[in-house]
C-alpha positions as a Python dict, from the first residue, in 0.01 Angstrom:
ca = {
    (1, 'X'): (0, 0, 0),
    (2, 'X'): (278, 71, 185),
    (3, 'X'): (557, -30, -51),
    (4, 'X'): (362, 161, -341),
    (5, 'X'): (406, 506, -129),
    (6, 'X'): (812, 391, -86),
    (7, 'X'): (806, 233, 272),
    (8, 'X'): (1009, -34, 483),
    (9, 'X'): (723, -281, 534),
    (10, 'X'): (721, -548, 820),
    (11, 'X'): (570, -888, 658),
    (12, 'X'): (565, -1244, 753),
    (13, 'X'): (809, -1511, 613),
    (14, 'X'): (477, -1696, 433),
    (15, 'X'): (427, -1758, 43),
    (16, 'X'): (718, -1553, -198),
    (17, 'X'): (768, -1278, 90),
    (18, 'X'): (1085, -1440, 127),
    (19, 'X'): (1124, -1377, -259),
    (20, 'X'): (1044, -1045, -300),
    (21, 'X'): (1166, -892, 15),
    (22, 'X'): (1474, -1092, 29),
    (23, 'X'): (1674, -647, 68),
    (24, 'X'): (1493, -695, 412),
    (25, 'X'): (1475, -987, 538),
    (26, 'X'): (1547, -875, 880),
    (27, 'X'): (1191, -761, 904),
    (28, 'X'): (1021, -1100, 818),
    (29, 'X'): (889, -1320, 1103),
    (30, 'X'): (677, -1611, 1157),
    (31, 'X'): (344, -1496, 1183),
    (32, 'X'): (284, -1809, 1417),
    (33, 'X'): (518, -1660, 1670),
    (34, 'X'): (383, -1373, 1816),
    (35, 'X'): (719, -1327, 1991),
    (36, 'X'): (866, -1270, 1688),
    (37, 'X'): (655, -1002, 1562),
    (38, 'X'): (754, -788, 1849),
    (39, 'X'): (1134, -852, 1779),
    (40, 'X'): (1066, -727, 1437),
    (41, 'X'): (851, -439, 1546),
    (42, 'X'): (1168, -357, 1770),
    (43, 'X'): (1417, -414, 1539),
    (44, 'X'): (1239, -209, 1260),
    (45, 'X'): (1252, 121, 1587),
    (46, 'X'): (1619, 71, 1586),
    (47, 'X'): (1692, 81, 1170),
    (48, 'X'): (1823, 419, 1111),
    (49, 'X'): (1668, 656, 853),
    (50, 'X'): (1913, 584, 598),
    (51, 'X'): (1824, 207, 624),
    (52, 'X'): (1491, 272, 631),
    (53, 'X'): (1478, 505, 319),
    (54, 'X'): (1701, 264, 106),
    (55, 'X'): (1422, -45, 195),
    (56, 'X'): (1170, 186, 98),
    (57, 'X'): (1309, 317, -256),
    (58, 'X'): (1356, -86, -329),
    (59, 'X'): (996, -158, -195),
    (60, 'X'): (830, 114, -441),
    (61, 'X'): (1037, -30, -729),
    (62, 'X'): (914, -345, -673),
    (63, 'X'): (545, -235, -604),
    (64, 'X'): (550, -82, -925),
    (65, 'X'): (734, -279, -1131),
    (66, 'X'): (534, -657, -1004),
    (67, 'X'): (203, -502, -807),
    (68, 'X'): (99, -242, -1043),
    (69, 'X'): (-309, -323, -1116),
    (70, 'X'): (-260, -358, -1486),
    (71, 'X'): (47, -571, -1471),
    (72, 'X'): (-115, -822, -1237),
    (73, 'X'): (-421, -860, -1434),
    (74, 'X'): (-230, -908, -1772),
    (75, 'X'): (-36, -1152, -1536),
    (76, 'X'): (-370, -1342, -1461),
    (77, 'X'): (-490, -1298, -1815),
    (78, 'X'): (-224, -1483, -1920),
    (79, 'X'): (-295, -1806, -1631),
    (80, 'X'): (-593, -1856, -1821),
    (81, 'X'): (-466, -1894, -2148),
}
């Protein structure tokens, strides 16, 4: 996974995206518009390296701290309680 390994991630705008990624929302789109992926593909080629480092220190915190294996399946343990 991408954030996991500390990267800027491009994702669409569907289910908590919006939530979680909310540090970069400029690289969210509408994965109906395909238009839109390209202007985020683009935009993401013109972040400098500073941006992109700073997404990708918040993406690994995040990755490890809500998408960690064990966390998620003491999450769903929990659901079925």
């Amino acid at each position: 996974d991408g954030m996991l390994c500390g990267m800027p991630i491009l994702a669409s705008n569907v289910s908590d995206n919006e939530l979680y990624l909310e540090h970069q929302i400029e690289l969210l789109f509408n994965p109906n518009l395909p238009s839109e992926i390209a202007e985020k593909i683009i935009a993401f080629s013109k972040l400098d390296e500073n941006k992109k480092r700073q997404i990708g220190k918040v993406n690994k915190n995040l990755a490890e701290n809500y998408f960690e294996v064990s966390k998620m399946v003491q999450s769903y343990i929990k659901l079925l309680k």
